[in-house]
VEXBA-714045 format. One record per residue: residue number from 1; residue in one letter; x, y, z of N, C-alpha, C in turn. Coordinates in nm, 2 decimals. Layout:
NUM	a	X	Y	Z	X	Y	Z	X	Y	Z .
...
END
This chain:
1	x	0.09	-0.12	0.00	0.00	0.00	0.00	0.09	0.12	0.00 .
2	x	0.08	0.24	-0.11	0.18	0.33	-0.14	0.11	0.45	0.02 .
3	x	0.05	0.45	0.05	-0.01	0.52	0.15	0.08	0.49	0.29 .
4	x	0.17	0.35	0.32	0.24	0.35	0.42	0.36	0.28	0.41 .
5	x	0.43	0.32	0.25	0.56	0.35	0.21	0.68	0.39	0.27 .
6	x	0.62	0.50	0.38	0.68	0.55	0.46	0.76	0.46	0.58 .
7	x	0.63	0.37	0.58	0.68	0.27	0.73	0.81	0.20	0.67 .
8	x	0.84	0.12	0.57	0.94	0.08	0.53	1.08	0.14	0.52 .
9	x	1.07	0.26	0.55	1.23	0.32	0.58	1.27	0.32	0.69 .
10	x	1.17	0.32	0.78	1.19	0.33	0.97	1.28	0.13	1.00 .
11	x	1.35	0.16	1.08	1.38	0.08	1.16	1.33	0.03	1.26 .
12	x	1.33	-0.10	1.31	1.18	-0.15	1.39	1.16	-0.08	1.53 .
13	x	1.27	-0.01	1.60	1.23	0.00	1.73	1.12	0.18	1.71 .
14	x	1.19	0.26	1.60	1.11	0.39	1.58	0.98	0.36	1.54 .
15	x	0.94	0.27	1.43	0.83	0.20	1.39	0.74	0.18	1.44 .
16	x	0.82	0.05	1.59	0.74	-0.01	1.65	0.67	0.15	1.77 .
17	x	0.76	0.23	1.78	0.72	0.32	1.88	0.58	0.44	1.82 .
18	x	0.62	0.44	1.68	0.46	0.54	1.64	0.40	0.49	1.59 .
19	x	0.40	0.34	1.55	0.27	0.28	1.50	0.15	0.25	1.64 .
20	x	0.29	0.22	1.78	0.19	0.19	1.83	0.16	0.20	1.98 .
21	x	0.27	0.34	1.97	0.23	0.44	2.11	0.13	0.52	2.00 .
22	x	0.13	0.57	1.90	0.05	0.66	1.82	-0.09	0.60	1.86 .
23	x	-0.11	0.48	1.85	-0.23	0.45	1.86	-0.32	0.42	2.02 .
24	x	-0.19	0.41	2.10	-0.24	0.39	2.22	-0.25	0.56	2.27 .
25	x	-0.16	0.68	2.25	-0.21	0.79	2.24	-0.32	0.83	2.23 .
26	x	-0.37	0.82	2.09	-0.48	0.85	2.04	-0.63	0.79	2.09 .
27	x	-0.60	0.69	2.14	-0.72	0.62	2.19	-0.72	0.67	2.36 .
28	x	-0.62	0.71	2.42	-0.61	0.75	2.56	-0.73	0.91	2.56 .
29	x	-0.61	0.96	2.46	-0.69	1.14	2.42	-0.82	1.15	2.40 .
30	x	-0.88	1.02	2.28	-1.05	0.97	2.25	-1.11	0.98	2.37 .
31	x	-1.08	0.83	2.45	-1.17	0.82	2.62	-1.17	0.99	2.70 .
32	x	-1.04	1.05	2.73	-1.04	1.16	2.77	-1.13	1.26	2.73 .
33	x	-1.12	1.29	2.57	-1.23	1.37	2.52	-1.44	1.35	2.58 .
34	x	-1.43	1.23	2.54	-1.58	1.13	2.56	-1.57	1.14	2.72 .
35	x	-1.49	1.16	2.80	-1.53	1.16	2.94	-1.58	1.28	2.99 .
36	x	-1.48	1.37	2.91	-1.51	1.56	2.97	-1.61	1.58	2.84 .
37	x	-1.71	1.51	2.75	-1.80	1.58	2.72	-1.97	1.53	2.77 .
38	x	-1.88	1.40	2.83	-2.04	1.31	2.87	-2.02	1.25	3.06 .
39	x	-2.11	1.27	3.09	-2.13	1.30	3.23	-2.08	1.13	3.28 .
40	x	-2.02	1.13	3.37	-2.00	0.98	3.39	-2.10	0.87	3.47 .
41	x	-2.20	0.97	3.49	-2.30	0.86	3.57	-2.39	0.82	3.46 .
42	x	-2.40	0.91	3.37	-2.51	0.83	3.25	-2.41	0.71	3.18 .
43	x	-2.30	0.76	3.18	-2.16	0.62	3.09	-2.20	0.50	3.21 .
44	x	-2.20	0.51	3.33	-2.19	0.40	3.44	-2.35	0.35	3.44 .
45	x	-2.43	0.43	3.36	-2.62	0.34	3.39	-2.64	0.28	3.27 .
46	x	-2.56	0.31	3.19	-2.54	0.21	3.04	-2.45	0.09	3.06 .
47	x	-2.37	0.06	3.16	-2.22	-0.04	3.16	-2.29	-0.15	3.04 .
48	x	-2.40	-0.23	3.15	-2.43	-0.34	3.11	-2.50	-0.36	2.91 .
49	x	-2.54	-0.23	2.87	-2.56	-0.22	2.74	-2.44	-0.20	2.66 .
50	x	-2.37	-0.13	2.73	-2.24	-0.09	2.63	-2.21	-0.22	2.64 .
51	x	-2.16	-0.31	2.75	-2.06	-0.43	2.73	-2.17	-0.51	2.67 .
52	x	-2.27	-0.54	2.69	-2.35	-0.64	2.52	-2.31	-0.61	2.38 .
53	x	-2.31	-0.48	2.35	-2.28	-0.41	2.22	-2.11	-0.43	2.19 .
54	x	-2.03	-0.41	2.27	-1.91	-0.40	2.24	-1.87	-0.58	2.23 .
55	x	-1.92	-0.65	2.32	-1.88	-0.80	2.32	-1.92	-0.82	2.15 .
56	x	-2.02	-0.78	2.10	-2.02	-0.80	1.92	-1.91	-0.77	1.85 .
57	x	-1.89	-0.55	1.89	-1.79	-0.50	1.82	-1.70	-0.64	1.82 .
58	x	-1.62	-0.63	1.94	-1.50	-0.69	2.01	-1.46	-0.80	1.93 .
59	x	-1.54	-0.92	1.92	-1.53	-0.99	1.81	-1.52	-1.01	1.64 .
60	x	-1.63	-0.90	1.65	-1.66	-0.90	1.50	-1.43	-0.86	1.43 .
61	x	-1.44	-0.75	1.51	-1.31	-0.70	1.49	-1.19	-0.80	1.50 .
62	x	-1.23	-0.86	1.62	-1.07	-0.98	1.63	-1.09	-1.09	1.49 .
63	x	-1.22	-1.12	1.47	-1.17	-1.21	1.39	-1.10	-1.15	1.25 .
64	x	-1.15	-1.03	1.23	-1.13	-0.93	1.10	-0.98	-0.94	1.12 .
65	x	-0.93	-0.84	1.20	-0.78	-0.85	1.22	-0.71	-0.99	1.24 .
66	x	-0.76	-1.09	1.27	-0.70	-1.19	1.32	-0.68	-1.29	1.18 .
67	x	-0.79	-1.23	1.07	-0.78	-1.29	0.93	-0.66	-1.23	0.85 .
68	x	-0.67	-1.10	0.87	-0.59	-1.03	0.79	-0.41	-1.08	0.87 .
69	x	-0.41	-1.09	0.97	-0.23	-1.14	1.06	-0.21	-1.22	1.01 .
70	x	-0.31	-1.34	0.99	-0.28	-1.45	0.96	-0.25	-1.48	0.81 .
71	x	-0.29	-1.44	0.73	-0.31	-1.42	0.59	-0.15	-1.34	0.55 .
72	x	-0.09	-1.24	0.62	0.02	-1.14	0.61	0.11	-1.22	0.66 .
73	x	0.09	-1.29	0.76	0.21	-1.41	0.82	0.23	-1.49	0.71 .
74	x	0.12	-1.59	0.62	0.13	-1.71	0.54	0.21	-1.65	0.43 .
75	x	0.17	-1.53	0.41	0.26	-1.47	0.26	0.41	-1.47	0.27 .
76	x	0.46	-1.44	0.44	0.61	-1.40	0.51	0.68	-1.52	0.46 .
77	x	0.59	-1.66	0.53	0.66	-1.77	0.55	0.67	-1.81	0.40 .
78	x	0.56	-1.83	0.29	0.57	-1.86	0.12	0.75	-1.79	0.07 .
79	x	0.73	-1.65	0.09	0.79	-1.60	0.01	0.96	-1.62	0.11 .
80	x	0.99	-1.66	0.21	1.10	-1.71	0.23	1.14	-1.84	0.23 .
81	x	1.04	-1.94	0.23	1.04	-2.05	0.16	1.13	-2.04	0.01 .
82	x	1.00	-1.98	-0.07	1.05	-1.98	-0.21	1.16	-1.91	-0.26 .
83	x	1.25	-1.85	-0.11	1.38	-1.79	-0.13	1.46	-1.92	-0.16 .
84	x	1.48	-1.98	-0.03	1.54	-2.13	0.01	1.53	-2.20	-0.11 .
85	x	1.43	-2.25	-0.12	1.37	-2.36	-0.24	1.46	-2.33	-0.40 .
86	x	1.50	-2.16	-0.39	1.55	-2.09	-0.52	1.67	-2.12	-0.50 .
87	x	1.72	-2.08	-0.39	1.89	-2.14	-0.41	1.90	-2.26	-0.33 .
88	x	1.82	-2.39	-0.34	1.86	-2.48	-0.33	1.84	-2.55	-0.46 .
89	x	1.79	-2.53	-0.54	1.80	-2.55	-0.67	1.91	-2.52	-0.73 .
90	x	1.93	-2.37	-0.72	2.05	-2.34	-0.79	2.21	-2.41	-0.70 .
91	x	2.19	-2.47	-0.62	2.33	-2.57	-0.59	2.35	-2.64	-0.65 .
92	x	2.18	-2.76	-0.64	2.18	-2.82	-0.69	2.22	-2.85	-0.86 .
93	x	2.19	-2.79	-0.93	2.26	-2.73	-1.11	2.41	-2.70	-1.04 .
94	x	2.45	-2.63	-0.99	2.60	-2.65	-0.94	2.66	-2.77	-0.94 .
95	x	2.58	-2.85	-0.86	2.68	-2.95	-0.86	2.67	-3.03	-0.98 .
96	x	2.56	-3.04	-1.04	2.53	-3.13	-1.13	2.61	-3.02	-1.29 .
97	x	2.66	-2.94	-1.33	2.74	-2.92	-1.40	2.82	-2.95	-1.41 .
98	x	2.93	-3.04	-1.34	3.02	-3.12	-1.33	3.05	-3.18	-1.45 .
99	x	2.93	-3.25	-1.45	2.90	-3.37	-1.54	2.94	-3.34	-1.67 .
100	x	2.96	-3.22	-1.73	2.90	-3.15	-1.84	3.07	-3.10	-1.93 .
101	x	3.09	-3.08	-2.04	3.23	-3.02	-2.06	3.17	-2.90	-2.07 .
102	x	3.10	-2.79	-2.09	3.14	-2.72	-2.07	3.08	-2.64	-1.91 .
103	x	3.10	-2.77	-1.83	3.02	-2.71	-1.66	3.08	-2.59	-1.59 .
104	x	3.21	-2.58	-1.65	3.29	-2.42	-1.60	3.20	-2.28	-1.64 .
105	x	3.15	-2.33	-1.74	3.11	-2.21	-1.80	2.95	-2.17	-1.68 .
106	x	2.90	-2.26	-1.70	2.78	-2.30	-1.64	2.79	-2.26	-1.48 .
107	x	2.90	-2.27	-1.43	2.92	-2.25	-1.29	2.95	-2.15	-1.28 .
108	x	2.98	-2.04	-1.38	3.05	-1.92	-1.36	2.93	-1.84	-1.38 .
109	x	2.79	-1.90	-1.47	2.67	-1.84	-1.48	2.59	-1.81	-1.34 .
110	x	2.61	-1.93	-1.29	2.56	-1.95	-1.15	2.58	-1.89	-1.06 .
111	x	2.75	-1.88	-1.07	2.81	-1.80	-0.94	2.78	-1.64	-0.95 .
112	x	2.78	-1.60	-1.11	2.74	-1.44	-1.11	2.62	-1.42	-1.08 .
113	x	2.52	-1.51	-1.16	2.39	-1.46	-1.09	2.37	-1.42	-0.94 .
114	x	2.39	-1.57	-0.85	2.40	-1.54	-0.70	2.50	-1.38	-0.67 .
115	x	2.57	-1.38	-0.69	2.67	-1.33	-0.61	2.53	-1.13	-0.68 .
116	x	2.52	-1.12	-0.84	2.43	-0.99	-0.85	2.35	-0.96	-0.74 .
117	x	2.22	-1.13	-0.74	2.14	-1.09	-0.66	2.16	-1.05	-0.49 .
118	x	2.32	-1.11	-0.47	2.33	-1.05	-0.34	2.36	-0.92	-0.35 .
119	x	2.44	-0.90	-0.39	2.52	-0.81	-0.42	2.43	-0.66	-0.46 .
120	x	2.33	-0.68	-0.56	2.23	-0.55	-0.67	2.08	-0.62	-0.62 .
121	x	2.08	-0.72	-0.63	1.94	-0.77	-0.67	1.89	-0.72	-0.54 .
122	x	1.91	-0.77	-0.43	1.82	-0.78	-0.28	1.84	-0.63	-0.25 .
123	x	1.92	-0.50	-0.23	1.91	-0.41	-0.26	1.76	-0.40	-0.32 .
124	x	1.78	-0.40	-0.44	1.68	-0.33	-0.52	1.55	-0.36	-0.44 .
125	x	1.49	-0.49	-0.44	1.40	-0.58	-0.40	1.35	-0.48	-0.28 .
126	x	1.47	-0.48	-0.16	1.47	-0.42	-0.03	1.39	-0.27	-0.07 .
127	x	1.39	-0.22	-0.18	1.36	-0.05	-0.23	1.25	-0.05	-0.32 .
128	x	1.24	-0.20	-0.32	1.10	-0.19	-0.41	1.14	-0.16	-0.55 .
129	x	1.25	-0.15	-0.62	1.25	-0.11	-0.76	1.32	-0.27	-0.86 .
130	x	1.29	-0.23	-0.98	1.28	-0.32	-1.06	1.41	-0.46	-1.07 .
131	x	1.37	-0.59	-1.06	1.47	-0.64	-1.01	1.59	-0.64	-1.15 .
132	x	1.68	-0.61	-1.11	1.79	-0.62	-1.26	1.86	-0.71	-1.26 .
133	x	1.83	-0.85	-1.17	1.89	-0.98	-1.18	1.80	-1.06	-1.31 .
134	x	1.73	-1.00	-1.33	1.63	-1.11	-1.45	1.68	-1.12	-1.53 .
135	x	1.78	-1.04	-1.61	1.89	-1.10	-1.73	1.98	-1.19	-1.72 .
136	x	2.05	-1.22	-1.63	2.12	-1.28	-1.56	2.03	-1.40	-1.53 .
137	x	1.93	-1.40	-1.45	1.82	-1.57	-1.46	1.82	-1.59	-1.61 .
138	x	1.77	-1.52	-1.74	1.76	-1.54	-1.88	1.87	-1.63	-1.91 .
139	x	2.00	-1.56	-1.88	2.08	-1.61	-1.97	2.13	-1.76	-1.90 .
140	x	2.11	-1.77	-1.75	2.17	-1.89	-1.67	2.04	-1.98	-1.73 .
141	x	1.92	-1.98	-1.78	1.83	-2.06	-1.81	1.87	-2.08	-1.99 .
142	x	1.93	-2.00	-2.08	1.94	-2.05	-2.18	2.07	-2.14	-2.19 .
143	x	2.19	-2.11	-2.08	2.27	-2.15	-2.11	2.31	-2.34	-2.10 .
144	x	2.16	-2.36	-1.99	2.15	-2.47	-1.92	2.12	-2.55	-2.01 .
145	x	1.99	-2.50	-2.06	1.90	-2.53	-2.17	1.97	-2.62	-2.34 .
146	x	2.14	-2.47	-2.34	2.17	-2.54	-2.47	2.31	-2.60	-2.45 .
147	x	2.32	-2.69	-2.29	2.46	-2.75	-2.28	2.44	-2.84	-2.37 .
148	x	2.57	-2.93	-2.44	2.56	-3.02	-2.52	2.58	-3.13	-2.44 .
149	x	2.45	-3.29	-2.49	2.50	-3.38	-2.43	2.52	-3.52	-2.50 .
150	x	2.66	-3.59	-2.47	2.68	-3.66	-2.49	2.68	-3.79	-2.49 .
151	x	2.62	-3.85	-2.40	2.58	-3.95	-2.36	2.48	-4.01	-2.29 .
152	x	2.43	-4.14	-2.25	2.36	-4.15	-2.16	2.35	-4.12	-2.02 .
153	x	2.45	-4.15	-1.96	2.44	-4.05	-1.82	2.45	-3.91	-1.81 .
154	x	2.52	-3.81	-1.93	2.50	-3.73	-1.94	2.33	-3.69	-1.92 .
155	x	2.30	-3.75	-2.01	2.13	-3.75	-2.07	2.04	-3.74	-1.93 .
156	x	2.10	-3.87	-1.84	2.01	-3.83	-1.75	2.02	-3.71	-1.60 .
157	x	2.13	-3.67	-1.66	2.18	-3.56	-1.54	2.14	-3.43	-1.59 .
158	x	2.10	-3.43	-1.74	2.09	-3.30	-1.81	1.97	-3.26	-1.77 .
159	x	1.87	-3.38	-1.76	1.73	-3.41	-1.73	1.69	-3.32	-1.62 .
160	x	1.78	-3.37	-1.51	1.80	-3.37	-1.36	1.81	-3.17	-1.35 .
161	x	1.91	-3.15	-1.43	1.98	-3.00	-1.44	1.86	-2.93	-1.47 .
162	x	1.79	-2.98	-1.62	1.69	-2.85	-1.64	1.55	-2.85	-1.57 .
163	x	1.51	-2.97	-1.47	1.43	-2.97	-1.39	1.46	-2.85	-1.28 .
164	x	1.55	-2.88	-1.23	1.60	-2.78	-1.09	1.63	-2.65	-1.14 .
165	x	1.69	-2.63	-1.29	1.68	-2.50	-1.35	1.57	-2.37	-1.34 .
166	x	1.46	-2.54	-1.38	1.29	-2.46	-1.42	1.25	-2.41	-1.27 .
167	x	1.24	-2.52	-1.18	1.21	-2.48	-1.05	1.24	-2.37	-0.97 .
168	x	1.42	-2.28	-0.99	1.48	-2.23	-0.94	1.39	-2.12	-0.96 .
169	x	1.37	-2.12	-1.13	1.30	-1.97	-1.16	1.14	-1.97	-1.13 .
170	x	1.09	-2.04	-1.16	0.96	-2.04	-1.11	0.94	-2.00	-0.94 .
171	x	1.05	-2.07	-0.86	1.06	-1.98	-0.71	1.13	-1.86	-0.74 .
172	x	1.19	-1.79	-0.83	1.23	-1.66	-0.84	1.10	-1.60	-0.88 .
173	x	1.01	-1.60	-0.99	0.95	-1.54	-1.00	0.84	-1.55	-0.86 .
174	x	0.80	-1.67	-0.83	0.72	-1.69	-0.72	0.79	-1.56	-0.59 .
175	x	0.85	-1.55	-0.59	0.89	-1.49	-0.47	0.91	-1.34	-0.52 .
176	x	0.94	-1.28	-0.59	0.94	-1.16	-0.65	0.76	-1.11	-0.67 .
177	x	0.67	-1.16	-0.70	0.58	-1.19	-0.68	0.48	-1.13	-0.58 .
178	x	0.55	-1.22	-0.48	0.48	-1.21	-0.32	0.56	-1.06	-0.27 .
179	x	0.62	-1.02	-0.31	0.66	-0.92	-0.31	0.62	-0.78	-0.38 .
180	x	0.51	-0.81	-0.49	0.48	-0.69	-0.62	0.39	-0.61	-0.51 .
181	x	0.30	-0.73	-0.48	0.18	-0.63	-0.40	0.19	-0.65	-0.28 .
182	x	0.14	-0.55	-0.17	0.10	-0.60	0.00	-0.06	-0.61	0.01 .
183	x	-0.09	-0.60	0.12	-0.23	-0.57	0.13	-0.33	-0.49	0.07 .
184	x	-0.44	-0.54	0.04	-0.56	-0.45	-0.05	-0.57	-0.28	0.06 .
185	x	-0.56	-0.18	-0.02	-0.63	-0.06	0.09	-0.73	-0.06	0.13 .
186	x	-0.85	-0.13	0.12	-0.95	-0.14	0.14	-0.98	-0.22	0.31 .
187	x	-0.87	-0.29	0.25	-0.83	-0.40	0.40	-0.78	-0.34	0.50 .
188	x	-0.64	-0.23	0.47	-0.66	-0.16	0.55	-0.74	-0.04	0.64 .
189	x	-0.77	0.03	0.50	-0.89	0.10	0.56	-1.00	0.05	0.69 .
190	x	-1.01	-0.08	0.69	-1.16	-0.18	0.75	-1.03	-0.20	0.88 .
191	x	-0.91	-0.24	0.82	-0.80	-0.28	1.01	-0.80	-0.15	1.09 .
192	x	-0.76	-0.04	1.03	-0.78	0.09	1.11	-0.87	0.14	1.15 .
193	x	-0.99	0.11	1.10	-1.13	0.22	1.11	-1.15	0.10	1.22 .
194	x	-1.17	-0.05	1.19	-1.21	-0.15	1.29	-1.15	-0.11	1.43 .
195	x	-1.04	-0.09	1.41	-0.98	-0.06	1.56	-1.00	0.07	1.68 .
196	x	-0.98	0.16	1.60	-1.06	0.30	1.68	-1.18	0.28	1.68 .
197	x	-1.27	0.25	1.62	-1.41	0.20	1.69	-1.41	0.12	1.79 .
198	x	-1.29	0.03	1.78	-1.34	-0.11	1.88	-1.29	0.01	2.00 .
199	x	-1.21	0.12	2.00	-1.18	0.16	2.13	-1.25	0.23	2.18 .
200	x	-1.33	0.30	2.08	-1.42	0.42	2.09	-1.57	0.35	2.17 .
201	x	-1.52	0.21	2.13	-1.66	0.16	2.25	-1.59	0.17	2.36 .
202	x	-1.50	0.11	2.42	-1.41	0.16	2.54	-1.46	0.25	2.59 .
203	x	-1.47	0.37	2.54	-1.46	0.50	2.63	-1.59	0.49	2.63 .
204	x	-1.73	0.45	2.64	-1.86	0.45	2.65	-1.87	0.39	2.75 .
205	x	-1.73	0.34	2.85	-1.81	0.25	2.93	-1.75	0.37	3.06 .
206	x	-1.84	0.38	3.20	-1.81	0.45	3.27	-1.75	0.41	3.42 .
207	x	-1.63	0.48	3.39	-1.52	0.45	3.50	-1.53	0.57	3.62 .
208	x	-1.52	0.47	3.76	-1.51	0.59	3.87	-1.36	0.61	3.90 .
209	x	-1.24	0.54	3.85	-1.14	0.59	3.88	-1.10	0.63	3.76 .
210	x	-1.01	0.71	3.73	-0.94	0.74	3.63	-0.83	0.69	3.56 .
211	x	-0.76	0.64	3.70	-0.67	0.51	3.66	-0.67	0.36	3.61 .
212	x	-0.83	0.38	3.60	-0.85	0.23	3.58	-0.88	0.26	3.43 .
213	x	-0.96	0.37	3.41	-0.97	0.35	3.27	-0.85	0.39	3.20 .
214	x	-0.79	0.44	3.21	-0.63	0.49	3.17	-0.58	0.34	3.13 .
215	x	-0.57	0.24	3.26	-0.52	0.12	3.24	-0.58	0.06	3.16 .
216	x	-0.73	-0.01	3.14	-0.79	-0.09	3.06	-0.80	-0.06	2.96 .
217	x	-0.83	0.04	2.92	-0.80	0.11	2.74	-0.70	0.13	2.70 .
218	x	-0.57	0.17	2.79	-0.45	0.15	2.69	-0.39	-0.01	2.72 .
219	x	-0.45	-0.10	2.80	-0.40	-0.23	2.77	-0.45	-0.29	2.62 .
220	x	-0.57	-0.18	2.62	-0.67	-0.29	2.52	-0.58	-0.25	2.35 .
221	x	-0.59	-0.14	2.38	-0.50	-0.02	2.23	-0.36	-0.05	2.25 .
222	x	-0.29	-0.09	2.36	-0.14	-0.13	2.32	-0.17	-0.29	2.24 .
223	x	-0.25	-0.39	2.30	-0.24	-0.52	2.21	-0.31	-0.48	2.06 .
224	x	-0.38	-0.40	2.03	-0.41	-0.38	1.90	-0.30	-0.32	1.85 .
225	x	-0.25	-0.23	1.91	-0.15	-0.13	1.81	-0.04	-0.27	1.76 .
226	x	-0.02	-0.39	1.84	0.11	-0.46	1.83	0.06	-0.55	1.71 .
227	x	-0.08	-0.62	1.69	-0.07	-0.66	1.58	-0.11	-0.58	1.51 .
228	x	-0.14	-0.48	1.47	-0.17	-0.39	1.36	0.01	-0.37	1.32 .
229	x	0.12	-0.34	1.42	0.24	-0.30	1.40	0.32	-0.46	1.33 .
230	x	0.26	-0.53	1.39	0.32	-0.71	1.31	0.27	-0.69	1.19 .
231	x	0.15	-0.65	1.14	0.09	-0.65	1.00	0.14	-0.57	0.89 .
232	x	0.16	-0.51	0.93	0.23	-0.35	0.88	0.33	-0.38	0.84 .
233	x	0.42	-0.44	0.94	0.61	-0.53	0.91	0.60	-0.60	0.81 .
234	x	0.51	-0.72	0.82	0.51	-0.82	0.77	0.46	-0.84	0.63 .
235	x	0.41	-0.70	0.60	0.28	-0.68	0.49	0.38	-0.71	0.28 .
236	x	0.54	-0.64	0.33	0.58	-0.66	0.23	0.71	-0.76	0.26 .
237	x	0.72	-0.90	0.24	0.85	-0.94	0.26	0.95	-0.94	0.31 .
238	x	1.02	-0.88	0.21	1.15	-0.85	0.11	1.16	-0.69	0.18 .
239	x	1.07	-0.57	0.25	1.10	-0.49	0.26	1.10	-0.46	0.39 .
240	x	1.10	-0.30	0.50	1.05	-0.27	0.60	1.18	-0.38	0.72 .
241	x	1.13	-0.31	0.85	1.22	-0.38	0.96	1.23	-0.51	0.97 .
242	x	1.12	-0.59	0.96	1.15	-0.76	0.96	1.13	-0.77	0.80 .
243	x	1.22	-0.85	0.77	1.20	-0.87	0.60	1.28	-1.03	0.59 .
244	x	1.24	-1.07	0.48	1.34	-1.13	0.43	1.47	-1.17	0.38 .
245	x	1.56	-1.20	0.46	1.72	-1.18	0.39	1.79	-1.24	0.29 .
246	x	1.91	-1.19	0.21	1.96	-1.27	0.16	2.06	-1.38	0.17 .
247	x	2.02	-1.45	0.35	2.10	-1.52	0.38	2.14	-1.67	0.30 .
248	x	2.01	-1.72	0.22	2.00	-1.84	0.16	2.08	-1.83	0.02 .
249	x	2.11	-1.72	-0.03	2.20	-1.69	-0.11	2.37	-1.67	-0.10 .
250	x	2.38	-1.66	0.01	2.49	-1.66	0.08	2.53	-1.79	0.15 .
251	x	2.42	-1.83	0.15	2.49	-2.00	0.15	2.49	-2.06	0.07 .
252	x	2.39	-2.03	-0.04	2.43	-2.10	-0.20	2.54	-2.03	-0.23 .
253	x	2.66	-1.93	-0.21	2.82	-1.92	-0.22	2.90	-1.98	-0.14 .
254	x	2.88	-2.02	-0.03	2.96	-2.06	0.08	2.95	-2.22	-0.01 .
255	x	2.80	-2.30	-0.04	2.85	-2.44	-0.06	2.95	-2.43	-0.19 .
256	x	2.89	-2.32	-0.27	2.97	-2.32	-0.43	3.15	-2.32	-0.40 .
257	x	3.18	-2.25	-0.29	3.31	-2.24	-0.27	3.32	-2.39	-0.22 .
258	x	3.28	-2.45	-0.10	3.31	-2.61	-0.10	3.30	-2.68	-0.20 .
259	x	3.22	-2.68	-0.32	3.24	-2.77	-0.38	3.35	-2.77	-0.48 .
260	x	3.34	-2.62	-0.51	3.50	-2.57	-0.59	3.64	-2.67	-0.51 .
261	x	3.61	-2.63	-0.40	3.77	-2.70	-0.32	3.76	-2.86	-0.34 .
262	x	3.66	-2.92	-0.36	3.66	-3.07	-0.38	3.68	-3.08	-0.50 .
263	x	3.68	-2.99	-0.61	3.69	-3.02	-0.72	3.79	-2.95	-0.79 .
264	x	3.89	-2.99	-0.80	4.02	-2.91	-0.82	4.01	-2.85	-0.97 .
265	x	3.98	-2.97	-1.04	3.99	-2.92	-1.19	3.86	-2.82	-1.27 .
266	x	3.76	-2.80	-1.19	3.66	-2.72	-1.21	3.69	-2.58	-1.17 .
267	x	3.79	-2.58	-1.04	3.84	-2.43	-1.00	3.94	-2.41	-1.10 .
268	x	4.03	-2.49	-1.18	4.16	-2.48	-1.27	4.08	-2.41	-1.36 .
269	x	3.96	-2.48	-1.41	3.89	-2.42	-1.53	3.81	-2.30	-1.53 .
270	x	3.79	-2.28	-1.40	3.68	-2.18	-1.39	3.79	-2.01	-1.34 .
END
């Protein structure tokens, strides 16, 4: 959602502080307002109607938000999956170029791509702008595509190679992807407006101390502000304080360098 663009440049402890003291603020200042304009014995002869009415709100709301967290979670966990799944593929074609005469070449495709996408690609990703590793996937897929093979075992490792090739990209695209869009605005619109109402019943209910309502409404608006502030994080991947890293890529170089050292004549060549 280009409307909270903003949140993705903050780092999580500033983030976490005005997504969701802002909100516990504002709901404190609400009750405060609704107390000094409505008399508190008419708020205390209503209790029992307001808490019927709000036990609806109250739910209607948790499950709304509790759809939307869960839904923004399932995307988090896909799209770092389909990181893993991408460079475990691409080892896998690492190693299996071996096999191949010209697998030097093939491994040198492999190692540049990885090394871009750490290096440019996740950057960009992190900024939201256009990924410029996709030439680099192009050309490591045609190259795979037109190794020459010579034999039967060849034949069936070539098999093996442009399976895990196809896979690699199809989790690159998949995961680039999960990353184009975040949440509908609409969705949020209904998470924000849902939640200051759910508090705004709060303040209808009438308190003889002032401490107590102080306490029970900002317990209620700090646990909202925190998943509304997890949803928010979580909404784009790849971007914002909790995100996606390019640590699985960085292990697809760490094995590439082991398998280089087991293989003496592949580092001679390469």
């Amino acid at each position: 959602m280009a409307a909270i663009g903003w949140f993705e440049s903050l780092s999580i402890v500033p983030a976490a502080v005005l997504v969701i003291g802002g909100f516990v603020l504002l709901s404190l200042l609400f009750a405060r307002l609704v107390a000094r304009l409505v008399h508190g014995e008419m708020l205390r002869e209503h209790n029992d109607l307001t808490g019927f009415i709000f036990a609806v709100v109250g739910v209607t709301y948790a499950v709304v938000l509790g759809f939307v967290a869960v839904g923004v979670w399932e995307r988090f966990q896909i799209a770092e999956e389909r990181t893993y799944d991408e460079a475990s593929s691409l080892i896998s074609v690492y190693r299996d170029a071996d096999g191949f005469s010209d697998g030097a070449r093939l491994r040198r495709d492999l190692r540049s791509y990885v090394e871009y996408t750490v290096r440019v690609g996740w950057p960009a990703l992190v900024n939201g702008e256009p990924r410029p590793e996709a030439h680099l996937a192009e050309v490591l897929s045609r190259d795979v595509h037109t190794t020459p093979v010579h034999d039967a075992r060849q034949a069936q490792l070539y098999g093996h190679m442009i399976e895990r090739t196809s896979e690699s990209l199809r989790d690159r695209d998949a995961r680039v992807a999960e990353d184009s869009t975040g949440l509908n605005g609409v969705m949020w619109c209904v998470v924000f407006a849902g939640g200051f109402i759910t508090i705004a019943f709060t303040s209808l209910f009438g308190f003889r101390q002032t401490v107590m309502q102080t306490a029970m409404i900002g317990t209620l608006a700090l646990l909202i502000g925190l998943v509304i502030f997890l949803t928010m994080s979580l909404d784009f991947p790849f971007r914002g304080a909790i995100r996606v890293g390019p640590e699985a890529f960085e292990r697809a170089l760490y094995v590439f360098d082991r398998v280089d050292a087991a293989d003496p004549v592949s580092v001679h060549m390469r």
